[in-house]
C-alpha positions as CSV (number, residue, x, y, z in Angstrom):
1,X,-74.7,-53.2,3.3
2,X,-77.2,-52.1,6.0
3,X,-74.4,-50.9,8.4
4,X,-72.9,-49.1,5.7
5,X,-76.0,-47.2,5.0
6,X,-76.5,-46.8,8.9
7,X,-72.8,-45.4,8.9
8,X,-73.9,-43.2,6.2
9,X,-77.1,-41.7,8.1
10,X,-75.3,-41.1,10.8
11,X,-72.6,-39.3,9.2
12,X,-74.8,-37.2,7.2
13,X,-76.3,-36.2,10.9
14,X,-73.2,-35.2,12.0
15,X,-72.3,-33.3,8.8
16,X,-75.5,-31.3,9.4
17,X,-75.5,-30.3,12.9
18,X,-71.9,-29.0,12.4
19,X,-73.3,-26.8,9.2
20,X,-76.1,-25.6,11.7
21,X,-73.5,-25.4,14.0
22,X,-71.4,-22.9,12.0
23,X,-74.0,-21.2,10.7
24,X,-75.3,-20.4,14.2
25,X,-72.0,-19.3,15.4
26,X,-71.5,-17.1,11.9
27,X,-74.9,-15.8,12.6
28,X,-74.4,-14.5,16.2
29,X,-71.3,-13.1,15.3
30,X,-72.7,-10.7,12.8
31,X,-75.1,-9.9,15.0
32,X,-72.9,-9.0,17.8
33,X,-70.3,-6.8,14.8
34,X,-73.4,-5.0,14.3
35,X,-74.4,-4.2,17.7
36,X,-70.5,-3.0,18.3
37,X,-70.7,-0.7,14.9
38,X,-74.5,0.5,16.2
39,X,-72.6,1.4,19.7
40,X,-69.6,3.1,18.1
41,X,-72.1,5.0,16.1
42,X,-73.9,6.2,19.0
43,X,-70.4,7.9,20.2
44,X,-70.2,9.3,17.0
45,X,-74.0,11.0,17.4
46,X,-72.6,12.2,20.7
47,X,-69.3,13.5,20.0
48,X,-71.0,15.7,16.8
49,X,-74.0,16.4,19.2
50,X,-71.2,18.0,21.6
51,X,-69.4,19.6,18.6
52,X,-73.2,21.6,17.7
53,X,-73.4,22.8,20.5
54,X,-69.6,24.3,21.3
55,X,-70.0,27.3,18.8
56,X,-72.9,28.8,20.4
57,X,-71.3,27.7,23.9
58,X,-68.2,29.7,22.5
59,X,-70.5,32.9,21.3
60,X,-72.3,33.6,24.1
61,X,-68.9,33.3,25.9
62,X,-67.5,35.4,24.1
63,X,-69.6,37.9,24.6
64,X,-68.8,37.8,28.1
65,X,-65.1,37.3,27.7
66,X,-63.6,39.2,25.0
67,X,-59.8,39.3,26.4
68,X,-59.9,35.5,26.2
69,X,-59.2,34.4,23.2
70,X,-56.6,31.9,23.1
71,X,-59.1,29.3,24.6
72,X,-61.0,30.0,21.6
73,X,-58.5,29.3,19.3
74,X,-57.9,26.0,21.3
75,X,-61.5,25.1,21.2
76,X,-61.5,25.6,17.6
77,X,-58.5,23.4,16.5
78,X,-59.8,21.2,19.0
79,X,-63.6,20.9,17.1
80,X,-61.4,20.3,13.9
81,X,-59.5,17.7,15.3
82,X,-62.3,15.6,16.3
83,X,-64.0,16.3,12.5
84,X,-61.3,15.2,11.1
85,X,-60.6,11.9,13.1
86,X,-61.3,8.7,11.2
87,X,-59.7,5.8,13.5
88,X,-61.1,5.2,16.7
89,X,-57.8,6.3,18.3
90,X,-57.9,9.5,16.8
91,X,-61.5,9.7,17.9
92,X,-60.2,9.1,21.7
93,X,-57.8,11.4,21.2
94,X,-59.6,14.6,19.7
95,X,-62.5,14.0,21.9
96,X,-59.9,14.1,25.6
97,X,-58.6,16.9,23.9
98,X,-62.5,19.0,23.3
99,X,-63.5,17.6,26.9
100,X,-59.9,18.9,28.6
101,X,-60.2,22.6,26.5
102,X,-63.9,22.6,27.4
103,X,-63.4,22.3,31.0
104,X,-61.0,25.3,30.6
105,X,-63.8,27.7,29.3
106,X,-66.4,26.3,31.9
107,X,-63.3,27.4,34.5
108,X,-62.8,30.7,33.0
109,X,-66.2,31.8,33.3
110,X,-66.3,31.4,37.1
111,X,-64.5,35.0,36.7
112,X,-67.6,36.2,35.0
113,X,-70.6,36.1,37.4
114,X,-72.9,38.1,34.8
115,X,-71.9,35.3,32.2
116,X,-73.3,32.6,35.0
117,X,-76.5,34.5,35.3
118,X,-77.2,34.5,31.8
119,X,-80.0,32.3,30.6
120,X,-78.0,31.2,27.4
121,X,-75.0,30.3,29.1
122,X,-77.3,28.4,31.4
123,X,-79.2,26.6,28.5
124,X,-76.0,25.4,26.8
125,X,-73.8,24.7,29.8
126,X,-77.2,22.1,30.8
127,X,-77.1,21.0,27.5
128,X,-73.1,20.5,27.4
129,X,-73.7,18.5,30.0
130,X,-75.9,16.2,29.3
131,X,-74.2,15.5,26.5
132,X,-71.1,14.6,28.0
133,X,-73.1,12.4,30.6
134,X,-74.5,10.9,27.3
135,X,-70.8,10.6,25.5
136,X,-69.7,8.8,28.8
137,X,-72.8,6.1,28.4
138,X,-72.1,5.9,25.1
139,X,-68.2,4.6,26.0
140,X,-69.2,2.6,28.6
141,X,-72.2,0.9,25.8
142,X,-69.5,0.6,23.2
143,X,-67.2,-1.0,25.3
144,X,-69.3,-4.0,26.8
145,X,-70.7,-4.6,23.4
146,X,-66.3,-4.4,21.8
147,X,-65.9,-7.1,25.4
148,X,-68.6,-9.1,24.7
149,X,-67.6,-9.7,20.7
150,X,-63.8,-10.1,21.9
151,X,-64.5,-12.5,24.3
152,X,-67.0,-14.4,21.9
153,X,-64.5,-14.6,19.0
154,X,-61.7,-16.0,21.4
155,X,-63.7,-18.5,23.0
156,X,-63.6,-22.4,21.4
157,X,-65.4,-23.4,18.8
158,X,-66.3,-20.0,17.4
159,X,-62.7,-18.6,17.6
160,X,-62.7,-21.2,14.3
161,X,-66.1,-19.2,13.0
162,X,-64.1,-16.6,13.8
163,X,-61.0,-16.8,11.8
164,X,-62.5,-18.5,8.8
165,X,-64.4,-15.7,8.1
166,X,-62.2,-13.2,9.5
167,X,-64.0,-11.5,12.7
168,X,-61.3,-9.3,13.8
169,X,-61.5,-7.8,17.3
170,X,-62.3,-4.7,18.1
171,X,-60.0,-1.7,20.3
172,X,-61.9,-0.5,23.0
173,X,-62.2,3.4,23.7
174,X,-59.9,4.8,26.3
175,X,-59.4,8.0,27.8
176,X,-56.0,9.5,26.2
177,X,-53.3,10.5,28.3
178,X,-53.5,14.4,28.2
179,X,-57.6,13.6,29.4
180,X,-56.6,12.3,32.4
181,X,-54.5,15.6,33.2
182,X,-56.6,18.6,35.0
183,X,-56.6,21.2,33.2
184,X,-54.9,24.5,33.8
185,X,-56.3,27.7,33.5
186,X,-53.8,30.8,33.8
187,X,-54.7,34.4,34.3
């Protein structure tokens, strides 16, 4: 009777640390899901930050650069592109496609040396870049914390956390295709 009892301790022991167990693994994986979502967020800030600051970018351009308006088309569909993307693919996508038609204004308006003088250009070129400096971090953030969650949710015994309560892994942002091409400006 008193092993039995003894048995029974020290199989109620072992019951609860694996409940702590799992509820410590559970636990740490919400915490890392929410610090991926708060690090895709923070592209999110960055791309919309970028996509304020294009249409006054664009104006004082154009002010400049009235014969050029096919890039202003392009930077228009592009803007609407990246609004409307809802995947993170589609985000990847749209954004390669702003950064590759933005480096074709900031190319055209080497041909306007007035345009490069002017304060307001100045002020939003700055700001243009720091923003994409900031988009970049942003990547880089999102991406450790997407490694860091994948890797965690693979590894034994939390991959079985993982799949009871369905942690799925996350796709990492990479540069498109068309990003990685340089882009051409024509005259």
């Amino acid at each position: 009777m008193r092993r039995r009892n003894i048995g029974l301790i020290i199989a109620g022991i072992a019951l609860l640390i694996a409940i702590i167990a799992v509820i410590g693994s559970y636990n740490n994986l919400v915490e890392m899901d929410e610090e991926v979502k708060t690090a895709l967020s923070q592209i999110d800030n960055q791309l919309q930050r970028r996509n304020d600051l294009i249409p006054n970018l664009v104006e004082t351009v154009k002010g400049y650069a009235t014969q050029e308006k096919e890039i202003f088309t392009e930077i228009a569909n592009a803007r609407a592109k990246l609004a409307g993307a809802d995947t993170l693919a589609e985000k990847a996508a749209a954004s390669a496609e702003v950064s590759q038609v933005l480096s074709r204004l900031l190319v055209i308006t080497e041909n306007y040396p007035q345009l490069k003088s002017d304060e307001n250009f100045k002020s939003l070129s700055d700001e243009l870049a720091g923003t994409e400096n900031r988009i970049a971090q942003a990547r880089r953030d999102y991406n450790n914390k997407a490694k860091e969650f994948n890797t965690k949710i693979r590894r034994f015994p939390t991959s079985l956390v993982a799949s009871i309560f369905n942690f799925e892994k996350y796709e990492y942002f990479e540069a498109s295709e068309q990003s990685k091409e340089v882009p051409k400006v024509q005259f």
